[in-house]
N, CA, C and O atoms as a GROMACS GRO file, in nm:
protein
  444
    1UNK      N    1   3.627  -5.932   0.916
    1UNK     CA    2   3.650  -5.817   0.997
    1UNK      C    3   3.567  -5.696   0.957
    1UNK      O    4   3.499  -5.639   1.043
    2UNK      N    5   3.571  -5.649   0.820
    2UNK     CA    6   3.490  -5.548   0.798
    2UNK      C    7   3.311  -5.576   0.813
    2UNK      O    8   3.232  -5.481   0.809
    3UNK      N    9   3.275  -5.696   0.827
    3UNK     CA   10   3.151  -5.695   0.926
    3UNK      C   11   3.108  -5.676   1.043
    3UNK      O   12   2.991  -5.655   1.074
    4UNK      N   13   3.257  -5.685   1.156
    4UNK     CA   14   3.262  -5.635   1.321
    4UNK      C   15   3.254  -5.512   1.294
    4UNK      O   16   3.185  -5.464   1.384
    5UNK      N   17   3.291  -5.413   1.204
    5UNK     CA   18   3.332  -5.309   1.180
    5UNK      C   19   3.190  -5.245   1.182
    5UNK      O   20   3.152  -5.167   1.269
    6UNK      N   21   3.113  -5.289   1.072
    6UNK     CA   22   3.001  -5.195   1.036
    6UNK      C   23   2.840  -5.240   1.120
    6UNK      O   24   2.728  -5.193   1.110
    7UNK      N   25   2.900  -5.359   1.207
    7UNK     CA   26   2.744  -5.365   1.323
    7UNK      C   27   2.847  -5.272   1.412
    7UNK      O   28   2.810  -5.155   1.401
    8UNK      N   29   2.920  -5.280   1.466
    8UNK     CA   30   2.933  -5.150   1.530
    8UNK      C   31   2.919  -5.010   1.525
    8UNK      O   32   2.888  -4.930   1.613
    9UNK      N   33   2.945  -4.995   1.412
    9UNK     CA   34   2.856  -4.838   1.355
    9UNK      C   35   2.764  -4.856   1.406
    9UNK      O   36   2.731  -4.790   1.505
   10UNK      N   37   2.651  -5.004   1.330
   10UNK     CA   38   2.555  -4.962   1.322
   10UNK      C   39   2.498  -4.991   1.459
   10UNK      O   40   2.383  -4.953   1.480
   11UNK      N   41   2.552  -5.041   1.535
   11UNK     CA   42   2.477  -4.972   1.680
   11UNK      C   43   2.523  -4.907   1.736
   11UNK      O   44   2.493  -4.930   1.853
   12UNK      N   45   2.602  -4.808   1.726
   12UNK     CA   46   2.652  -4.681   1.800
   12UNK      C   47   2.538  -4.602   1.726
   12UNK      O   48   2.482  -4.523   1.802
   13UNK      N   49   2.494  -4.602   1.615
   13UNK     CA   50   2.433  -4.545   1.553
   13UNK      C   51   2.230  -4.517   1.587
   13UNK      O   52   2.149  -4.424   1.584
   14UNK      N   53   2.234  -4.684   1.621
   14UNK     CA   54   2.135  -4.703   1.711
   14UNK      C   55   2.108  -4.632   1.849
   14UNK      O   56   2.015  -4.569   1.899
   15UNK      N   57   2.233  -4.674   1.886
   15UNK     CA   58   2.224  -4.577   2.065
   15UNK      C   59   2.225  -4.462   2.030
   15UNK      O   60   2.150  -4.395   2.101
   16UNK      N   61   2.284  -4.394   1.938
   16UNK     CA   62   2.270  -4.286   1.916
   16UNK      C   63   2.191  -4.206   1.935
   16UNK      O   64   2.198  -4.107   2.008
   17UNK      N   65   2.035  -4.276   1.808
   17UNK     CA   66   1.927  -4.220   1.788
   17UNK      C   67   1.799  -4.292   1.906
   17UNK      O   68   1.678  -4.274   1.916
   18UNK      N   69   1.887  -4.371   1.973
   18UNK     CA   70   1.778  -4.448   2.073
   18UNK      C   71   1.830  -4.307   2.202
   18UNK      O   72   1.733  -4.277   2.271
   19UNK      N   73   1.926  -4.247   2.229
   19UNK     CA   74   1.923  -4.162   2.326
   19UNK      C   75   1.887  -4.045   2.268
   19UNK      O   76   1.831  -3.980   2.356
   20UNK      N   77   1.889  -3.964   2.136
   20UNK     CA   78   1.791  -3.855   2.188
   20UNK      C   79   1.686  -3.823   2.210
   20UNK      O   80   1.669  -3.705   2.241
   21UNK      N   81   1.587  -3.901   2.206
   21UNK     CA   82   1.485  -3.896   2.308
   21UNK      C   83   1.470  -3.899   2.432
   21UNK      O   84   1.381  -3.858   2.507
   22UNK      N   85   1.594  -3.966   2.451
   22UNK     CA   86   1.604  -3.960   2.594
   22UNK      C   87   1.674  -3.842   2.658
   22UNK      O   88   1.632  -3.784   2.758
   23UNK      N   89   1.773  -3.815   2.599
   23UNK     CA   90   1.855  -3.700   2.618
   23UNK      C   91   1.724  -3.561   2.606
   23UNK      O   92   1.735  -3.461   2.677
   24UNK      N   93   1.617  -3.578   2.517
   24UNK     CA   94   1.526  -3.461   2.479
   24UNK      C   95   1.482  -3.428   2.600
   24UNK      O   96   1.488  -3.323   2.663
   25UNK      N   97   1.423  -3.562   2.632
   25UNK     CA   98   1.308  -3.582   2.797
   25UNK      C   99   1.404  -3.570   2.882
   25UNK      O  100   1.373  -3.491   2.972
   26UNK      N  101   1.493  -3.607   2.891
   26UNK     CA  102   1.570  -3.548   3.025
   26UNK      C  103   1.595  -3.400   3.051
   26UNK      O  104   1.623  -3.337   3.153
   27UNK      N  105   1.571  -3.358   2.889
   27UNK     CA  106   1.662  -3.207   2.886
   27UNK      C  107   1.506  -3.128   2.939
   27UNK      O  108   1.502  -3.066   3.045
   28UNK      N  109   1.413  -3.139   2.871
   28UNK     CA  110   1.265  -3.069   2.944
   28UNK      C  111   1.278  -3.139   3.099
   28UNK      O  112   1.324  -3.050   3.170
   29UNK      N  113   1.261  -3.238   3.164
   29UNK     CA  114   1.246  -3.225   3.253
   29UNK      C  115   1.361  -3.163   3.368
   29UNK      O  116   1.334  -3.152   3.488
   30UNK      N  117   1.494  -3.124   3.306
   30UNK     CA  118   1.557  -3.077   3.351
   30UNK      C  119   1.458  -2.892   3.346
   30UNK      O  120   1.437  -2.837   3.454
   31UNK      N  121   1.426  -2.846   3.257
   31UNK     CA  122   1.381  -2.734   3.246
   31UNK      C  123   1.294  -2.723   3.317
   31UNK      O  124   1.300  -2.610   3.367
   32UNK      N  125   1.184  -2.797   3.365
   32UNK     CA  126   1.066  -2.797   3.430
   32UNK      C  127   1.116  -2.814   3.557
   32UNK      O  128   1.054  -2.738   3.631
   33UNK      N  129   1.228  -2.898   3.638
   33UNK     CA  130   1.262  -2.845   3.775
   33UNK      C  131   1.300  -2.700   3.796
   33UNK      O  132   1.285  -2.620   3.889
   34UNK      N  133   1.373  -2.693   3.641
   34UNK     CA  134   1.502  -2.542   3.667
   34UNK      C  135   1.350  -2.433   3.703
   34UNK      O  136   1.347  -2.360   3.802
   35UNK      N  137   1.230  -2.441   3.602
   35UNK     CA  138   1.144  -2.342   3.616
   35UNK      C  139   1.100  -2.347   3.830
   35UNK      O  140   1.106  -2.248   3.903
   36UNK      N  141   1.061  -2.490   3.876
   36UNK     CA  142   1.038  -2.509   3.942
   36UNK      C  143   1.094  -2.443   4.072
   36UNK      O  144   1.038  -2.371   4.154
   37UNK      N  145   1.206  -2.485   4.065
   37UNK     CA  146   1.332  -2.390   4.138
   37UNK      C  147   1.308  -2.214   4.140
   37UNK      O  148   1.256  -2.144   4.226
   38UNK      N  149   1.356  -2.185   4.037
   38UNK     CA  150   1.324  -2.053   3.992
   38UNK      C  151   1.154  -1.981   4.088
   38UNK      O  152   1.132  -1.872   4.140
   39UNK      N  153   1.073  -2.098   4.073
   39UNK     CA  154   0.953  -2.022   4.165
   39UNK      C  155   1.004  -2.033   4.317
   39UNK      O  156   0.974  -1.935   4.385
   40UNK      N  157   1.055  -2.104   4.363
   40UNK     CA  158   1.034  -2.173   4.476
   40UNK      C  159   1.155  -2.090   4.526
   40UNK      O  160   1.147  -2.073   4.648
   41UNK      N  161   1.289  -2.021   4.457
   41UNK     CA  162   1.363  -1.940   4.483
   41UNK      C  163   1.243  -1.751   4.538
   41UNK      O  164   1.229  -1.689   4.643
   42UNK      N  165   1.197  -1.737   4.417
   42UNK     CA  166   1.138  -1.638   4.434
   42UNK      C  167   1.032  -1.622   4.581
   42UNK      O  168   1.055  -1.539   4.670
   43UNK      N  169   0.946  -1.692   4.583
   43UNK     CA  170   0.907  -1.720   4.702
   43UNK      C  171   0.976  -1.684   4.843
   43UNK      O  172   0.930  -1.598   4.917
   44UNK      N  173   1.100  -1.764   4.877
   44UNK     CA  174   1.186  -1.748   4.937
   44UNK      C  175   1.225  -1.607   4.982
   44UNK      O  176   1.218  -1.549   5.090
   45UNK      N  177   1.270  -1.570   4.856
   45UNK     CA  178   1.324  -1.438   4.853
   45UNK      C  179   1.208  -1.352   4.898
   45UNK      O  180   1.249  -1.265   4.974
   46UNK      N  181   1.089  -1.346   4.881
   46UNK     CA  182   0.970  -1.273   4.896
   46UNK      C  183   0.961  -1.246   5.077
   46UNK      O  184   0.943  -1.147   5.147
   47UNK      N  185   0.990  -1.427   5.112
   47UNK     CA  186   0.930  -1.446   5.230
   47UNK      C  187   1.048  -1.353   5.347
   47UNK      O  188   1.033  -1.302   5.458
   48UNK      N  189   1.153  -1.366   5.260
   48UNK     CA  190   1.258  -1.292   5.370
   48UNK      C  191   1.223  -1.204   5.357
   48UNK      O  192   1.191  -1.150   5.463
   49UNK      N  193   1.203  -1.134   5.251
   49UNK     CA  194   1.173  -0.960   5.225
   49UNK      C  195   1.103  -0.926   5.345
   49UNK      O  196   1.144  -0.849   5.432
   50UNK      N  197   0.979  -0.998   5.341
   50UNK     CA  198   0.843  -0.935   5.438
   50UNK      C  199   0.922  -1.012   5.566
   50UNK      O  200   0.876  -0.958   5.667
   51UNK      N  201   0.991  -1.083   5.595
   51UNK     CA  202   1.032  -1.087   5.741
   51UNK      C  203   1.134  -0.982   5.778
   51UNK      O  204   1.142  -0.974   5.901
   52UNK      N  205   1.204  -0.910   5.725
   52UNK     CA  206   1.300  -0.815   5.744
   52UNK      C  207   1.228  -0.700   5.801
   52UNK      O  208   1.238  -0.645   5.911
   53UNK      N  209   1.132  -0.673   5.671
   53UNK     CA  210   1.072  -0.593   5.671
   53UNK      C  211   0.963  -0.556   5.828
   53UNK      O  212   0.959  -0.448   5.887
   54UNK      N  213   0.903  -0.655   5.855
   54UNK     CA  214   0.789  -0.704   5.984
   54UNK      C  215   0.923  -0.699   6.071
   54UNK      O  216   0.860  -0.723   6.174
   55UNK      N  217   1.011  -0.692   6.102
   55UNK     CA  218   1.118  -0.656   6.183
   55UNK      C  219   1.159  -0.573   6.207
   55UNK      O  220   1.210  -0.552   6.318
   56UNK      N  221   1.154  -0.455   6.070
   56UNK     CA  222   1.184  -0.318   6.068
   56UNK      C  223   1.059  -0.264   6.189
   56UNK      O  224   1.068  -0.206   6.298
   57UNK      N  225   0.960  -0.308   6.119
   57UNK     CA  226   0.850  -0.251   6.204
   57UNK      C  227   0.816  -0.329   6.363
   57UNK      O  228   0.749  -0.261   6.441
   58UNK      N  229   0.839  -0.402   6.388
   58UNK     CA  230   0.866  -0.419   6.505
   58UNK      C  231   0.977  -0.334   6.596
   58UNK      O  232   0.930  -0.274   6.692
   59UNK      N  233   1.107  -0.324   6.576
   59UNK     CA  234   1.178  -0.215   6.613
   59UNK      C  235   1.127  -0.084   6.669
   59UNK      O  236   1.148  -0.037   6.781
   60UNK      N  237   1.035  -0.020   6.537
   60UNK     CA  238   1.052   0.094   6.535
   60UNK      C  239   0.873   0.097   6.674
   60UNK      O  240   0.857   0.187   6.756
   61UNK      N  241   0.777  -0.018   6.658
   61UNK     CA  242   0.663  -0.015   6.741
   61UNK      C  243   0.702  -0.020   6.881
   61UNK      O  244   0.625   0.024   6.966
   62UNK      N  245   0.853  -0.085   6.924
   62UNK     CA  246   0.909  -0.093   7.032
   62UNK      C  247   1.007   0.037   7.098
   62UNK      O  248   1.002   0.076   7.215
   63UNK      N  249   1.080   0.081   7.012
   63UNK     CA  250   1.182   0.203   7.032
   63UNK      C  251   1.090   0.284   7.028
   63UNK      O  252   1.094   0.345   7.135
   64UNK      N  253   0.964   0.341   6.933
   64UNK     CA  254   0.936   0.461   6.904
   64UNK      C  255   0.879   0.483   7.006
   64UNK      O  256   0.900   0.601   7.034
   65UNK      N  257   0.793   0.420   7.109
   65UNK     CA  258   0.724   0.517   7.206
   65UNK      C  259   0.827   0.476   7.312
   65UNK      O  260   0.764   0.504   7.414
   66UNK      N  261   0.893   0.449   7.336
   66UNK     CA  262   1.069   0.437   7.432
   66UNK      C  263   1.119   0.568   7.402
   66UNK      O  264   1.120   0.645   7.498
   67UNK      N  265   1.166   0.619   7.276
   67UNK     CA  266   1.210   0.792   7.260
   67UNK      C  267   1.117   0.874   7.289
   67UNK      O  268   1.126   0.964   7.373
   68UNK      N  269   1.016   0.847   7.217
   68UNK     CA  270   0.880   0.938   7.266
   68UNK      C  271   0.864   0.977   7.420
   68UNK      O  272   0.875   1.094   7.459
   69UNK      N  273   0.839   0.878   7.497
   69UNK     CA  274   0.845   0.863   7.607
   69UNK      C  275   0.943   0.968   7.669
   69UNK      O  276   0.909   1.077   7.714
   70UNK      N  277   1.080   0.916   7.666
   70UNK     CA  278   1.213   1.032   7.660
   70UNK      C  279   1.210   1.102   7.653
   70UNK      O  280   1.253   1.163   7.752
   71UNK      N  281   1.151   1.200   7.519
   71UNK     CA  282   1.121   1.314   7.518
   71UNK      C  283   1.029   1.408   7.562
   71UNK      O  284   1.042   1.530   7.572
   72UNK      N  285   0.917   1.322   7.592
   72UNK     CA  286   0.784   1.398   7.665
   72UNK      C  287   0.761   1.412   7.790
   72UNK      O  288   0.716   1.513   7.843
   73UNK      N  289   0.805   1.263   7.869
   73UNK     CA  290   0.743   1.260   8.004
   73UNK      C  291   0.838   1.335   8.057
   73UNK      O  292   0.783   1.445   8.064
   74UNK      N  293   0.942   1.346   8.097
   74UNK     CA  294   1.016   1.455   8.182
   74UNK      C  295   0.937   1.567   8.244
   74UNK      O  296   0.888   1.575   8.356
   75UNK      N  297   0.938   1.685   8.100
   75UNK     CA  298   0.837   1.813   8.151
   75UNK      C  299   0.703   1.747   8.250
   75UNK      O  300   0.694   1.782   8.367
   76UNK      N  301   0.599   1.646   8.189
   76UNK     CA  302   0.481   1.628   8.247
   76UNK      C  303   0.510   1.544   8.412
   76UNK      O  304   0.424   1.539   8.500
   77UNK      N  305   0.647   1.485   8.422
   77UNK     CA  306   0.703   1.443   8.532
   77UNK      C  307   0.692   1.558   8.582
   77UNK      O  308   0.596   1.582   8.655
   78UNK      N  309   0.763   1.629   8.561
   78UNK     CA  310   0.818   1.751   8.647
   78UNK      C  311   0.692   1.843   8.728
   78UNK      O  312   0.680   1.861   8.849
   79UNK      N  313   0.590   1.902   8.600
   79UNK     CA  314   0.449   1.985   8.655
   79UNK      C  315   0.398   1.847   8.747
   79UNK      O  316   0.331   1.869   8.848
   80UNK      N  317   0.417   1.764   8.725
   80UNK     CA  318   0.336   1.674   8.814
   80UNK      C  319   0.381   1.676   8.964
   80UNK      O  320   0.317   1.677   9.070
   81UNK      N  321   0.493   1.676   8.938
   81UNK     CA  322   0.600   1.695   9.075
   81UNK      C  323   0.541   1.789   9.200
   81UNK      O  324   0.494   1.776   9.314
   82UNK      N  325   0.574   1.893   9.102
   82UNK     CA  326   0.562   2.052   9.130
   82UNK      C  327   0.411   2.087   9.213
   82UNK      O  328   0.385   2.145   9.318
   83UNK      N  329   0.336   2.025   9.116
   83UNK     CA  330   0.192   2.022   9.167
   83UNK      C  331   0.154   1.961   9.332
   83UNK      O  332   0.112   2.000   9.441
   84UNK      N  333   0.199   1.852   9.268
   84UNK     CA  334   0.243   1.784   9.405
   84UNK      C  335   0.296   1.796   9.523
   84UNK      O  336   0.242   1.764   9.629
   85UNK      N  337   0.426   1.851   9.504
   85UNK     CA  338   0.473   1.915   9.604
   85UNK      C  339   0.402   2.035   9.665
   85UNK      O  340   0.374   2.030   9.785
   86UNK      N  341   0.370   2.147   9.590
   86UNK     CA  342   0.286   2.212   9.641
   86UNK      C  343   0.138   2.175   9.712
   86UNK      O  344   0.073   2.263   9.768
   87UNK      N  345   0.101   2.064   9.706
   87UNK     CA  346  -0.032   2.015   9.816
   87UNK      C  347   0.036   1.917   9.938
   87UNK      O  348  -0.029   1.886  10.038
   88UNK      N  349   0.134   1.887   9.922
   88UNK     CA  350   0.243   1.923  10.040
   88UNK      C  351   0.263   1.979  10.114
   88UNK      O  352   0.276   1.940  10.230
   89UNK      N  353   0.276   2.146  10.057
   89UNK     CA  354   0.298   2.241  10.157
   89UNK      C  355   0.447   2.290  10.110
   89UNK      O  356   0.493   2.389  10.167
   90UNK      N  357   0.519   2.230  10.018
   90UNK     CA  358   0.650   2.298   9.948
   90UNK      C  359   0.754   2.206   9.988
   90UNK      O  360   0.853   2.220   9.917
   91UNK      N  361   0.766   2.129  10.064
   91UNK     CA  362   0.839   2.063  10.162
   91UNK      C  363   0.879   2.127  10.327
   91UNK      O  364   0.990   2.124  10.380
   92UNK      N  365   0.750   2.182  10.384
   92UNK     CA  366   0.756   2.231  10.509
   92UNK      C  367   0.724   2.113  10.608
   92UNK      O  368   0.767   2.096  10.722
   93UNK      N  369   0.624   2.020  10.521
   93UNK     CA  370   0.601   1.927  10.639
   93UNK      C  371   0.484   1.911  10.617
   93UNK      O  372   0.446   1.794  10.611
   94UNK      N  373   0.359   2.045  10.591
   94UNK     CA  374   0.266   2.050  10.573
   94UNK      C  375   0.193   2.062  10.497
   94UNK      O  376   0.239   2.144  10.418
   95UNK      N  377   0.066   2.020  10.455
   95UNK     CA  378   0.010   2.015  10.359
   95UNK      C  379  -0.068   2.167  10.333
   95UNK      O  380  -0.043   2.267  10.401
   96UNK      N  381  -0.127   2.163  10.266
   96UNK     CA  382  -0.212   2.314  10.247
   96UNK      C  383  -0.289   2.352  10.268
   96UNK      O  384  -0.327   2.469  10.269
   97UNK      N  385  -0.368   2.184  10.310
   97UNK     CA  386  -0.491   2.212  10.421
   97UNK      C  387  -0.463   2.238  10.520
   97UNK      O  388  -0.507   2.343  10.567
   98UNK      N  389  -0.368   2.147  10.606
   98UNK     CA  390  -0.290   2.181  10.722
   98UNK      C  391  -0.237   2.324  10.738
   98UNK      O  392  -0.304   2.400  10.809
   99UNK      N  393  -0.174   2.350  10.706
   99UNK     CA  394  -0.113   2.512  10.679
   99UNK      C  395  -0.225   2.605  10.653
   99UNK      O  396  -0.201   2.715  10.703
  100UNK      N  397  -0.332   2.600  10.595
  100UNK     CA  398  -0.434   2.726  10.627
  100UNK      C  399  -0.543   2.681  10.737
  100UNK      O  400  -0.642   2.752  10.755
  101UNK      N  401  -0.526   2.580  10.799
  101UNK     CA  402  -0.607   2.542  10.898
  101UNK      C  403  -0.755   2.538  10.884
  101UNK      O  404  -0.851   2.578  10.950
  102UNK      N  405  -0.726   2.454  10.736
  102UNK     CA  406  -0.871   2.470  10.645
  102UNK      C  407  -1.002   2.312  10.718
  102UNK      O  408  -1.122   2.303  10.692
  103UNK      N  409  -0.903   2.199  10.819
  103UNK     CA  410  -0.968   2.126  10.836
  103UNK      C  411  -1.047   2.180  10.982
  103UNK      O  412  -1.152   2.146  11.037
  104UNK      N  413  -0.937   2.282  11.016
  104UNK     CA  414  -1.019   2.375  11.160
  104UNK      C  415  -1.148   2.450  11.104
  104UNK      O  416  -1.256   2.447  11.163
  105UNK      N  417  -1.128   2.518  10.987
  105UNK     CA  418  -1.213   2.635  10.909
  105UNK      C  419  -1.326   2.528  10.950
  105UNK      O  420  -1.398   2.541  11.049
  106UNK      N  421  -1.334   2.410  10.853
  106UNK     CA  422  -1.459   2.335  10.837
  106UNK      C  423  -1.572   2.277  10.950
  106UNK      O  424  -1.693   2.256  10.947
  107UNK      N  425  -1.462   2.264  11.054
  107UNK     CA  426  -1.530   2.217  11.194
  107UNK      C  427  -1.564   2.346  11.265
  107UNK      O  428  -1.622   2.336  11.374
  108UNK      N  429  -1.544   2.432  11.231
  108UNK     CA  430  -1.634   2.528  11.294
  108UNK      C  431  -1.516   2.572  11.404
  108UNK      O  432  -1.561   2.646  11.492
  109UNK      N  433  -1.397   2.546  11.415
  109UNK     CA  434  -1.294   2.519  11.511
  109UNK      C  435  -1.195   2.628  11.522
  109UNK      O  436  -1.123   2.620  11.422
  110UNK      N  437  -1.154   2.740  11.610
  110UNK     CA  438  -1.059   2.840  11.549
  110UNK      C  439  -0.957   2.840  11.685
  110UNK      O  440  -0.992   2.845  11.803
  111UNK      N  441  -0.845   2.834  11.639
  111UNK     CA  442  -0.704   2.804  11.771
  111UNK      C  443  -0.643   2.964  11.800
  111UNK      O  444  -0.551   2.981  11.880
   0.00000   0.00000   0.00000
């Protein structure tokens, strides 16, 4: 019996020293994915950054001349209007050529 005894030591003893090498190489190549990861995380994280970001600025290339707009064209609506209306004639009907009888002036034509 005390010979079952001590080959069993002695190959627990064996596996022992037959796995840390293995246990070593597993443990680096565990490190070399973890590094792996670790880039491939960063990346990631990078790539959202600049898509958030290229979003921010899209927004603001779309809204900003939308407020702009808002705020400016009105007045230049308006003189435009105004202008307008006045070669009209004001809203009489007539225009301003019409009303000074400037297409009669030209023909030599007087009523």
């Amino acid at each position: 019996m005390p010979n079952t005894q001590t080959k069993e030591k002695q190959s627990a003893q064996s596996v022992q020293k037959n796995n840390e090498p293995t246990l070593e190489r597993l443990m680096r190549e565990n490190l070399a994915l973890t590094k792996e990861i670790i880039e491939h995380t960063r990346k990631t994280r990078r790539y959202i950054l600049y898509g958030h970001i290229f979003n921010i600025i899209k927004i603001v290339l779309i809204v900003g001349p939308i407020i702009v707009a808002i705020l400016y064209l009105p007045p230049l609506i308006q003189s435009l209007l105004g202008t307008y209306t006045e070669l009209l004639g004001g809203g009489t009907g007539q225009t301003v050529l019409q009303g000074n009888g400037f297409i009669n002036q030209l023909f030599g034509q007087q009523q």
